[in-house]
Residue frames relative to the residue before (quaternion, step in Angstrom):
aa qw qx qy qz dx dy dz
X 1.0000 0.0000 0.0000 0.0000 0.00 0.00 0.00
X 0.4203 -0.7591 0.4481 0.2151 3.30 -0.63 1.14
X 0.2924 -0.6969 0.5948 0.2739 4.13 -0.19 1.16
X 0.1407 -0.6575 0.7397 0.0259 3.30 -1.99 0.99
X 0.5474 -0.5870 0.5216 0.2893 3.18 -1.41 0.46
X 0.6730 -0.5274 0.3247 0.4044 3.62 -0.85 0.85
X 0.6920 0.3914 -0.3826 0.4707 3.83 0.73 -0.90
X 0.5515 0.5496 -0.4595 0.4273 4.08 0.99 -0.72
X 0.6299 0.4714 -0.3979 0.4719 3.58 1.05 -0.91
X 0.8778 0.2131 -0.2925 0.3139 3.64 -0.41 -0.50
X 0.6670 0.5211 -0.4606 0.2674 3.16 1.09 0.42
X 0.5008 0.6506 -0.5052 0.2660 3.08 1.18 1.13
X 0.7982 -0.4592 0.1869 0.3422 3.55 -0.94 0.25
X 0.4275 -0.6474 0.4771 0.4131 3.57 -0.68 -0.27
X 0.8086 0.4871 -0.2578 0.2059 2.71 1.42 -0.43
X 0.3730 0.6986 -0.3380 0.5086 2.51 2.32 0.32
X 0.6274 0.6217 -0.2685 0.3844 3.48 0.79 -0.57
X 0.7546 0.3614 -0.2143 0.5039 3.58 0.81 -1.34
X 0.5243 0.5517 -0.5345 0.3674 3.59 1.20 -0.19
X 0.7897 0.4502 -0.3176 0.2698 3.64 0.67 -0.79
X 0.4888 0.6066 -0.2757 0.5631 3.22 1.83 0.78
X 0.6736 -0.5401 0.3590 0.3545 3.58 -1.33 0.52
X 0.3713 -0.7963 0.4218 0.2239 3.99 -0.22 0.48
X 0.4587 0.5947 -0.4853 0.4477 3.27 1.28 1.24
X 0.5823 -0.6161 0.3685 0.3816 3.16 -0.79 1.43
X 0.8550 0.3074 -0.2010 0.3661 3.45 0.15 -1.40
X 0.5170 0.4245 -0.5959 0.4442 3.73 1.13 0.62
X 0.8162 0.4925 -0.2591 0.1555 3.00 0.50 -0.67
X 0.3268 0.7081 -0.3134 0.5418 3.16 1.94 0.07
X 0.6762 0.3506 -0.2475 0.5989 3.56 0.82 -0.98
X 0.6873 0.3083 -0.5248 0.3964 3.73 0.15 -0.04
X 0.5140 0.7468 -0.3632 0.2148 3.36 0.86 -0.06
X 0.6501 0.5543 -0.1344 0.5021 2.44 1.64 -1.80
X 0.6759 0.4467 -0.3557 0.4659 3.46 1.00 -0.90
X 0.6860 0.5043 -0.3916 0.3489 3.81 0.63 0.00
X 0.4371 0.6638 -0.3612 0.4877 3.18 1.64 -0.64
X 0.5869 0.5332 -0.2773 0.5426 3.67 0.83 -1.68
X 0.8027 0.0962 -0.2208 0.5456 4.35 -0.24 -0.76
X 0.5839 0.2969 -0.6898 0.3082 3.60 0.05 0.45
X 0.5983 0.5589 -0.3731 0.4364 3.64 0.65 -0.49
X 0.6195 0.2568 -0.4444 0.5939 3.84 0.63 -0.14
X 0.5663 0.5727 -0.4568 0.3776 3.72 0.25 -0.39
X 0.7282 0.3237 -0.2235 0.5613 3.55 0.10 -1.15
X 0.7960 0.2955 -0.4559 0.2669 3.19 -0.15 -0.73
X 0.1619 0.5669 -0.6789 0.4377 4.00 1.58 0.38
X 0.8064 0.4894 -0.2807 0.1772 3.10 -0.68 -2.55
X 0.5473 0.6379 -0.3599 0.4050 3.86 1.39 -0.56
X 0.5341 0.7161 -0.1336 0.4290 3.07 1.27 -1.74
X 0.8120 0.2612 -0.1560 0.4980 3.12 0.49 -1.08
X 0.5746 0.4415 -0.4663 0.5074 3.56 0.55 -0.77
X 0.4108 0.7146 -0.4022 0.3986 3.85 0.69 -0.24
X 0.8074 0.3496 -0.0478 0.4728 2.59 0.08 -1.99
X 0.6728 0.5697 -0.3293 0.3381 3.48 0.40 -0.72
X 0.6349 0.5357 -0.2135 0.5141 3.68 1.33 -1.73
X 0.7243 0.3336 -0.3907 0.4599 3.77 0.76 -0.74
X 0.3357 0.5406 -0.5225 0.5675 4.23 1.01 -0.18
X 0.8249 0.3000 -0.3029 0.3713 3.46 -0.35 -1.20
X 0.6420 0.5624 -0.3007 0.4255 3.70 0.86 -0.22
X 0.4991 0.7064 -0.2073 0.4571 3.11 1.37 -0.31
X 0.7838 0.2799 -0.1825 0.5234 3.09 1.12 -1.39
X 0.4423 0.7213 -0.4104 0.3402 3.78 1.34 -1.41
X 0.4527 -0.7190 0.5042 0.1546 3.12 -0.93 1.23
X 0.4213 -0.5134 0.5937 0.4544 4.34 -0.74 0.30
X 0.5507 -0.4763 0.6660 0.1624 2.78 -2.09 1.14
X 0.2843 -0.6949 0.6541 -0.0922 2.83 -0.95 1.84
X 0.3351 -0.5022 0.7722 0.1978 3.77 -2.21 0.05
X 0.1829 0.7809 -0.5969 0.0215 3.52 -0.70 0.54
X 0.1439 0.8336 -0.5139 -0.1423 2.74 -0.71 1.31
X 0.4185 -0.7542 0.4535 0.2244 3.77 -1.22 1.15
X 0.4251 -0.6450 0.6194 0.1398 3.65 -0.42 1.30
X 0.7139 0.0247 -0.0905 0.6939 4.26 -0.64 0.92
X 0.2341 0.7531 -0.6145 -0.0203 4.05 0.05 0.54
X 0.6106 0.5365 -0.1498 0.5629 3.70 1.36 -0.88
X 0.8151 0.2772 -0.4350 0.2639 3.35 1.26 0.69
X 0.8263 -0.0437 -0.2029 0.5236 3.98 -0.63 -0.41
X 0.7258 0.4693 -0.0873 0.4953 3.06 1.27 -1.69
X 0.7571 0.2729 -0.3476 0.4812 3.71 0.41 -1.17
X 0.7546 0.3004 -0.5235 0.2576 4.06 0.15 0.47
X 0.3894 0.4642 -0.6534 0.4538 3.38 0.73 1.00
X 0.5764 0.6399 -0.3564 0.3625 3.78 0.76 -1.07
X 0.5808 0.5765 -0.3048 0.4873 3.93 0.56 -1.51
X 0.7661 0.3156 -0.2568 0.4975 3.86 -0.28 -1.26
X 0.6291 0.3622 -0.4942 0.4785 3.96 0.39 -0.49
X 0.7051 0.3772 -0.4420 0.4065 3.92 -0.05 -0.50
X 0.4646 0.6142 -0.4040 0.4935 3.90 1.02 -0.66
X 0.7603 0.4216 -0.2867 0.4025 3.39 0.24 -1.23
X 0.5352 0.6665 -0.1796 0.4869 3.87 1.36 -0.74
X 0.6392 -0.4901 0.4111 0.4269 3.69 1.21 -0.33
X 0.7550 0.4276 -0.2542 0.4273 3.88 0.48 -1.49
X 0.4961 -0.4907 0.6309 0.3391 3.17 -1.76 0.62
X 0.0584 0.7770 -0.6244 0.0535 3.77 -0.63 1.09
X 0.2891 -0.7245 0.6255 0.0167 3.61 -0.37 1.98
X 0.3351 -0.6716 0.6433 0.1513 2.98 -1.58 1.13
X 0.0586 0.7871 -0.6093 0.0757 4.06 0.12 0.32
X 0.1077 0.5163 -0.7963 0.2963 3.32 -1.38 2.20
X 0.7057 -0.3978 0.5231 0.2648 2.74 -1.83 -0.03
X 0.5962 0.4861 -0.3548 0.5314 3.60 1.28 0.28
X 0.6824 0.4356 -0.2266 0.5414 3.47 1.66 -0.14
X 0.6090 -0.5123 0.3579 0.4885 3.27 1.42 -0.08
X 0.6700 0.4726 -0.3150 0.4781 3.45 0.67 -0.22
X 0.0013 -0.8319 0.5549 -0.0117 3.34 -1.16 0.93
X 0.4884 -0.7385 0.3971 0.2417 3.72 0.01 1.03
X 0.7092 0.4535 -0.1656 0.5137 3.50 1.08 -1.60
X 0.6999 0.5869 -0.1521 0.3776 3.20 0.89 -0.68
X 0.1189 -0.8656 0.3577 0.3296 2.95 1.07 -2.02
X 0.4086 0.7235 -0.4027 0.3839 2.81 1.45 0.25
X 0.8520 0.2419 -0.2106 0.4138 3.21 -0.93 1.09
X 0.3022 0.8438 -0.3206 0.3063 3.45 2.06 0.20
X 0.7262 0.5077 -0.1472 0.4396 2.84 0.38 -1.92
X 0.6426 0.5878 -0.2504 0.4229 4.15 1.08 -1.11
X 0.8388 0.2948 -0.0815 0.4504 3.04 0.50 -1.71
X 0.6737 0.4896 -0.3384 0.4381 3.39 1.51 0.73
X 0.6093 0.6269 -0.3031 0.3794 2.96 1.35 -0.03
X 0.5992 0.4689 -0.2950 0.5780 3.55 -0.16 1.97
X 0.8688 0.3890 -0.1277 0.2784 2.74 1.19 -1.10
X 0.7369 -0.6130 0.2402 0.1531 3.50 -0.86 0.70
X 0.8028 0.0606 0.2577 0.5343 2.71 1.17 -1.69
X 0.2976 -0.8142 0.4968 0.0411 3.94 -0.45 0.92
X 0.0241 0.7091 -0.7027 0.0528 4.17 0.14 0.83
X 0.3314 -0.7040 0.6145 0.1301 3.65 -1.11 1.53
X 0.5486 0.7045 -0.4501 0.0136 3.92 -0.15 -0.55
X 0.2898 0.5871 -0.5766 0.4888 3.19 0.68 1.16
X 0.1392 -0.6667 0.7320 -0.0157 3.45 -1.61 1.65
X 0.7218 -0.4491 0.4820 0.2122 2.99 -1.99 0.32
X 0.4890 -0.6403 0.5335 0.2574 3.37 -1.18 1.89
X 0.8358 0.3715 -0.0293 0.4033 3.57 0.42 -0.74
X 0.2922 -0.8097 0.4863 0.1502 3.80 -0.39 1.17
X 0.3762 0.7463 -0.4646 0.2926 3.36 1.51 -1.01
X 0.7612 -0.3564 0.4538 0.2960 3.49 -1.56 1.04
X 0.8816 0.1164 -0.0050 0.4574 3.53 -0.56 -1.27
X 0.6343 0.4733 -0.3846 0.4751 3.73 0.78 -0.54
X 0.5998 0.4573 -0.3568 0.5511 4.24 1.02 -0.30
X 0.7247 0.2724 -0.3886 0.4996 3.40 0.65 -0.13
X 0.5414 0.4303 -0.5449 0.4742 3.68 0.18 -0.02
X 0.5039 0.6877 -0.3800 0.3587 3.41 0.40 -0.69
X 0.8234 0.3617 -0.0473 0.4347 3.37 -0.13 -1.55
X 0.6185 0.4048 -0.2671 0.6182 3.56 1.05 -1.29
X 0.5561 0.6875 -0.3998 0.2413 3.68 0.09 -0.30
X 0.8329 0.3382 0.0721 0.4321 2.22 0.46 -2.62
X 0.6337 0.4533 -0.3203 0.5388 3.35 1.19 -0.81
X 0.4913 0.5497 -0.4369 0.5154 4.21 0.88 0.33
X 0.7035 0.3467 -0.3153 0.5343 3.72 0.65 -1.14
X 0.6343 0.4878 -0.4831 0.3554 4.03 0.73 -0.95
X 0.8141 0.2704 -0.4359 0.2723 3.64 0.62 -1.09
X 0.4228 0.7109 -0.4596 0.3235 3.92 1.50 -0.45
X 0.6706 0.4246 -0.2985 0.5301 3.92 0.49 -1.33
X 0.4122 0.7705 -0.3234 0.3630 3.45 1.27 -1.13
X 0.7988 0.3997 0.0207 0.4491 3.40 0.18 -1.86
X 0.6921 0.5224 -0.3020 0.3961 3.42 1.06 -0.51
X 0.4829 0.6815 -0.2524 0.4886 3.18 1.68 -1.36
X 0.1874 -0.7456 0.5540 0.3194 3.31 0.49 -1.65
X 0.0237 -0.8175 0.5584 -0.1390 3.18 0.86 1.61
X 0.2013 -0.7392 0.5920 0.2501 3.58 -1.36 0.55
X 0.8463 0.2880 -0.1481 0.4229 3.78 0.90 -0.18
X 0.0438 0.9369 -0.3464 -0.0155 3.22 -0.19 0.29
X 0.2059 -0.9122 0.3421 -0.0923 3.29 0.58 1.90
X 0.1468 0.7844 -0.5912 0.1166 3.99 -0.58 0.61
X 0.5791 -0.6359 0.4981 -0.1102 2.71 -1.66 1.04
X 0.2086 0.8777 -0.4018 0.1570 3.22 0.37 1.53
X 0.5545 -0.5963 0.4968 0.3003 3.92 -0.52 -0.77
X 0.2576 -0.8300 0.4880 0.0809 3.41 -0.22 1.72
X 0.6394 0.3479 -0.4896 0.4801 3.27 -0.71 2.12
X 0.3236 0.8731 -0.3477 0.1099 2.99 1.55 -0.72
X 0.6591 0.5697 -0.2065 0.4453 3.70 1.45 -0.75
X 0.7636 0.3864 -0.2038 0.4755 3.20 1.43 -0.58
X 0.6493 0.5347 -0.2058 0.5002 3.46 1.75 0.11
X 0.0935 0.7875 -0.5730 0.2068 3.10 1.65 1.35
X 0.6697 0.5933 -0.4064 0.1855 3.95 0.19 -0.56
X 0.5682 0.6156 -0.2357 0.4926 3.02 2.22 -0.26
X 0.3960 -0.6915 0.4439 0.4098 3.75 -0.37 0.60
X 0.6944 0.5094 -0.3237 0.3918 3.41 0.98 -0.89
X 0.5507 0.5677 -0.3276 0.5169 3.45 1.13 -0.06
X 0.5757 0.5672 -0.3938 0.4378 3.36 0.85 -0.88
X 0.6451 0.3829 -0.2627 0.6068 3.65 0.91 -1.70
X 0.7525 0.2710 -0.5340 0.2740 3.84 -0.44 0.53
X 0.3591 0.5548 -0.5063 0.5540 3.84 1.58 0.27
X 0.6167 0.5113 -0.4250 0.4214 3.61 0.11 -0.74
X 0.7564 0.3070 -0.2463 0.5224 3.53 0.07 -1.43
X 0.6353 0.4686 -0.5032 0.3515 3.95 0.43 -0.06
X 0.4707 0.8024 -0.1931 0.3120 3.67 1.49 -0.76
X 0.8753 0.1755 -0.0865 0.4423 2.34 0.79 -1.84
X 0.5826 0.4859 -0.3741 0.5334 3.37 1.44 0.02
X 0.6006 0.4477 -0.3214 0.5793 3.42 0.89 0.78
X 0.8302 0.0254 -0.3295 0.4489 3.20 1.07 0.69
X 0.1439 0.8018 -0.4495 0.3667 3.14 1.30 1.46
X 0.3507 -0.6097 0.5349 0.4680 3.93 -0.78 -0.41
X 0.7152 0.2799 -0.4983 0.4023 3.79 -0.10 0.03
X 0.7891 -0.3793 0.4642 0.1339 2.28 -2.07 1.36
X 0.0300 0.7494 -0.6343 0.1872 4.07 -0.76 1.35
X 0.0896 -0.6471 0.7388 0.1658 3.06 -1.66 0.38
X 0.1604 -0.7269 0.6600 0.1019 3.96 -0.91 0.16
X 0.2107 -0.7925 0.5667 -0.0799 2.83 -1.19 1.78
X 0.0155 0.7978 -0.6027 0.0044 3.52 -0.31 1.13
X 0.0419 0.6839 -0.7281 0.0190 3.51 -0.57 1.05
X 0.6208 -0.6122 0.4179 0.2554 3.42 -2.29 0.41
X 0.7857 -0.2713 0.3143 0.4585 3.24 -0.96 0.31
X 0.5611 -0.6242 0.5013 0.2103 3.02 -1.32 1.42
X 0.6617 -0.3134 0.5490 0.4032 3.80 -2.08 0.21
X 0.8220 0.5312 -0.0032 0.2052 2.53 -0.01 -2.44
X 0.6746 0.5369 -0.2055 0.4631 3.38 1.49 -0.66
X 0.5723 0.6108 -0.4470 0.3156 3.55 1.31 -0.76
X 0.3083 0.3960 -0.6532 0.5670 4.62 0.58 0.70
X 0.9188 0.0647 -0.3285 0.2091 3.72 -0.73 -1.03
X 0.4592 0.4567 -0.6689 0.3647 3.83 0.53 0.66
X 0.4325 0.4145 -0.6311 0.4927 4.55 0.80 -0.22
X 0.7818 0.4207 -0.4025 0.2231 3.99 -0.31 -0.71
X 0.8703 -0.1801 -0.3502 0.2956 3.12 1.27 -0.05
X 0.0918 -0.7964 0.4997 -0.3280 2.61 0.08 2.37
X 0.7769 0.5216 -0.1709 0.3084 2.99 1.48 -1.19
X 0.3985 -0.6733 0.6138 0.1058 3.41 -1.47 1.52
X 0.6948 0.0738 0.0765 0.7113 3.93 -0.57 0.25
X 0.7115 -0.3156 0.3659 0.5102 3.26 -1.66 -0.41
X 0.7368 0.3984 -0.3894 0.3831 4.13 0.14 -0.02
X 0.6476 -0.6036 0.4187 0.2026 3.42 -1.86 0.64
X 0.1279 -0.8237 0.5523 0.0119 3.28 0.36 0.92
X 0.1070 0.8321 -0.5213 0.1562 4.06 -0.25 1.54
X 0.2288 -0.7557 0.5543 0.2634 3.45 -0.65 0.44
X 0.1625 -0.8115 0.4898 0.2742 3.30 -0.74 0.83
X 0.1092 0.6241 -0.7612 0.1383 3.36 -1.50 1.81
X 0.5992 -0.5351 0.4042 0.4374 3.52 -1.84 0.92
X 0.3065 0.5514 -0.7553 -0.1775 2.94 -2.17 -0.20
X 0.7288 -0.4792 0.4766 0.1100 2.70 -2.22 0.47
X 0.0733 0.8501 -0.5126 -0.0959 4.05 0.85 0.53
X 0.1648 -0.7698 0.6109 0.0833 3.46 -1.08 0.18
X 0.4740 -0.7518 0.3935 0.2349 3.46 -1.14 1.04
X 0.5379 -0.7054 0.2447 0.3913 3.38 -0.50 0.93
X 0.3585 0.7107 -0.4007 0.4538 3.87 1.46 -0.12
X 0.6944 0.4755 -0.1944 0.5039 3.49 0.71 -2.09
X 0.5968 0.5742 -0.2919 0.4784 4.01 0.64 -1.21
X 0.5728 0.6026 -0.2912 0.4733 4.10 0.86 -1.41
X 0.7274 0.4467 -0.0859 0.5137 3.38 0.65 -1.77
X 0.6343 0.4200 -0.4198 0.4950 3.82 0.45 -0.60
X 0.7740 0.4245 -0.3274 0.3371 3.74 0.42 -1.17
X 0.8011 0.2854 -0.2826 0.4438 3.26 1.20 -0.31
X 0.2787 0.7319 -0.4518 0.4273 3.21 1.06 0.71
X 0.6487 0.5310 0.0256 0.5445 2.96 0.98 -1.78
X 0.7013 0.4865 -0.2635 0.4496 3.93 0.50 -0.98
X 0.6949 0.5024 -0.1519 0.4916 3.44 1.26 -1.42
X 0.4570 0.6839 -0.3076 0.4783 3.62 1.78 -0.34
X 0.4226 -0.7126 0.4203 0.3700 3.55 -0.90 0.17
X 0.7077 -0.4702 0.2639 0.4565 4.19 -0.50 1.56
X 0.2868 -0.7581 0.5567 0.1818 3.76 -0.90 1.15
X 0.1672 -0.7255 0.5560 0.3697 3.37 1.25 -1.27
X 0.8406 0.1644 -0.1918 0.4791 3.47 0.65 0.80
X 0.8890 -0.3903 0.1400 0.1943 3.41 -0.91 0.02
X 0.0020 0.8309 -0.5549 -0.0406 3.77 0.34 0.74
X 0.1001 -0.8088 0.5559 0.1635 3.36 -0.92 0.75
X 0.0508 -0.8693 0.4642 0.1618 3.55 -0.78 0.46
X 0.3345 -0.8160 0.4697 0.0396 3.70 -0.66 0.46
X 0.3378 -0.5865 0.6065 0.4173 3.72 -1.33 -0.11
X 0.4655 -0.6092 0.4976 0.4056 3.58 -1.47 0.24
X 0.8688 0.3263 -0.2837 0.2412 3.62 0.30 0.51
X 0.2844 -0.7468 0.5060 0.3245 4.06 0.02 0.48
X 0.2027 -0.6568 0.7212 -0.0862 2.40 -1.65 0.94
X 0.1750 -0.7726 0.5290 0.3044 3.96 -0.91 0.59
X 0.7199 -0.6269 0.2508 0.1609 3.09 -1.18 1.12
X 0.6422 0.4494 -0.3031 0.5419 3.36 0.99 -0.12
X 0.7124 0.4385 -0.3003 0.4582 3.34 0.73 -1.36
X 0.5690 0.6383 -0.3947 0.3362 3.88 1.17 -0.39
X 0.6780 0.5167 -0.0858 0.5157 2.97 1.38 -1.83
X 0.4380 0.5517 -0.3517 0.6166 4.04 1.20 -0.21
X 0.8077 0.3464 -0.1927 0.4365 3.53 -0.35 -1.61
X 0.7371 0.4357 -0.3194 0.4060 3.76 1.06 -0.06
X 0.4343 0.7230 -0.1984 0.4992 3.38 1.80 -0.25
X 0.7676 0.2928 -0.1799 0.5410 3.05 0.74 -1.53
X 0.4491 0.6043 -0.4496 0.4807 4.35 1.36 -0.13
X 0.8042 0.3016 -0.1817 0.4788 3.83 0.95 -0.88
X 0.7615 -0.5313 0.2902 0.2317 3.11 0.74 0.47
X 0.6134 0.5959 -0.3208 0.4072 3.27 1.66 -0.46
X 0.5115 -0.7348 0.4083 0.1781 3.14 -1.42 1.06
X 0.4003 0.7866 -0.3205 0.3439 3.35 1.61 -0.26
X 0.3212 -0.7609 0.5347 0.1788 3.54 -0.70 1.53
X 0.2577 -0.6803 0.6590 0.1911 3.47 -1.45 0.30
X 0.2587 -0.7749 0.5686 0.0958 3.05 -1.28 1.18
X 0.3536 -0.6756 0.6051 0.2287 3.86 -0.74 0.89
X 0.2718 0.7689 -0.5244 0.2447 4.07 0.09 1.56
X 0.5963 -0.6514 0.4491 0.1356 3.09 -0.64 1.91
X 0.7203 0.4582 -0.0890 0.5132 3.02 0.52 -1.57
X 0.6224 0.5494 -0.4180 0.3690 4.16 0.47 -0.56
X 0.1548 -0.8760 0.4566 0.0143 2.99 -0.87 0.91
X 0.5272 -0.7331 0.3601 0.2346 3.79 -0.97 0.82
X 0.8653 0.0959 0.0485 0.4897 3.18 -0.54 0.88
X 0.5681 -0.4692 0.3128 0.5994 3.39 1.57 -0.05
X 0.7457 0.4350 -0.2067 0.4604 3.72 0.66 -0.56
X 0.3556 -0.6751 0.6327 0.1320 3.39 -0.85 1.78
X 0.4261 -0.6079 0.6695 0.0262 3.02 -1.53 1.80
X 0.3654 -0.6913 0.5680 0.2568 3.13 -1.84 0.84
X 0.1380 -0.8736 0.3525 0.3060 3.46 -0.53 -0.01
């Protein structure tokens, strides 16, 4: 017998019903009565359970959250925005295209206020030496100060697994900073360091390049698509605050040159790769 949902059941006719009965008035009154009697124990089981089932599910359903994503409108935080959306929470995208400016502060104090929770993935317009560290140390000062006022309870960022050992790199330098200081703030954080993007291996050839060629050393890493990266930080954000470091990763290695080569030659670019021990990433010489 094919199972229906309580509304499929009564929206069939009566007159479907009494045909499959005798066409005496006074049997069929009594079957009536006797169905009335088991649709009413029946459904009211089927109540029971939908009951039971909605408060199980309530149990687990995360609290409606404020979320707001610091860089939401950019590579990472608009794949990020629709996955927390999809979760239940009002998840704000907040850039300087939204009015909201980290370095600045403009728009802090607003586009926090309500909110729960702080996702960092917003990076620096500028690699330059001194202009990547103001950056970070800035912005990540005004996120956790406005931060603290709001009464945030979590406070989640987006960083770059090694980041400690790639002090030789200015841009590294400015992501130790922002791990510092959100490591020795009072709200409660978790730091997410995942590996190097898919999507990113054109700009480590850009700056990679010696003369007009790609100068790479060839050691493993683990890349990760920027979809899989979206899902780790908010996986992880929606978790309850590690105070420390989560690293995340792709599931397979891959050596760096021959990755960045084999993706070159998919786009068309004519740029050679060089296999150099000695080349270094981002300014910082890699162990291997």
């Amino acid at each position: 017998m094919e199972i229906q949902s309580p509304l499929e059941f009564f929206a069939r006719s009566p007159r479907t019903w009494s045909s499959t009965y005798p066409p005496n008035d006074a049997d069929q009154g009594g079957c009536r009565r006797h169905l009335q009697e088991a649709f009413q124990l029946a459904f009211g089981s089927l109540s029971k359970c939908h009951r039971l089932i909605e408060k199980q599910r309530s149990k687990h359903r995360e609290p409606f959250m404020k979320i707001v994503v610091i860089g939401g409108s950019g590579f990472i935080g608009s794949k990020l925005v629709p996955r927390l959306g999809q979760r239940g929470h009002d998840a704000v995208a907040a850039s300087p295209n939204s009015g909201v400016n980290s370095v600045t502060g403009e728009g802090l104090a607003e586009v926090l206020k309500g909110a729960s929770m702080v996702v960092d993935v917003s990076n620096a317009p500028s690699w330059e030496a001194s202009a990547v560290l103001n950056f970070f140390e800035t912005s990540t000062r005004n996120l956790l100060k406005y931060g603290a006022e709001a009464g945030i309870k979590h406070f989640a960022a987006l960083s770059v697994v090694g980041t400690q050992r790639l002090s030789e790199s200015a841009y590294f330098r400015a992501k130790i900073a922002q791990e510092k200081l959100i490591e020795n703030a009072t709200i409660p954080y978790s730091i997410v360091q995942a590996t190097q993007f898919f999507e990113f291996l054109k700009g480590i050839a850009h700056f990679s390049m010696q003369g007009d060629k790609v100068h790479l050393p060839p050691v493993l890493f683990q890349p990760m698509a920027a979809d899989d990266v979206a899902s780790g930080v908010g996986k992880i954000a929606l978790s309850a605050p590690v105070n420390g470091t989560v690293e995340i990763a792709g599931p397979e290695l891959f050596r760096l040159d021959e990755l960045v080569r084999r993706r070159l030659a998919q786009l068309n670019d004519p740029r050679e790769v060089i296999t150099d021990p000695q080349a270094r990433y981002s300014g910082a010489l890699l162990a291997h």
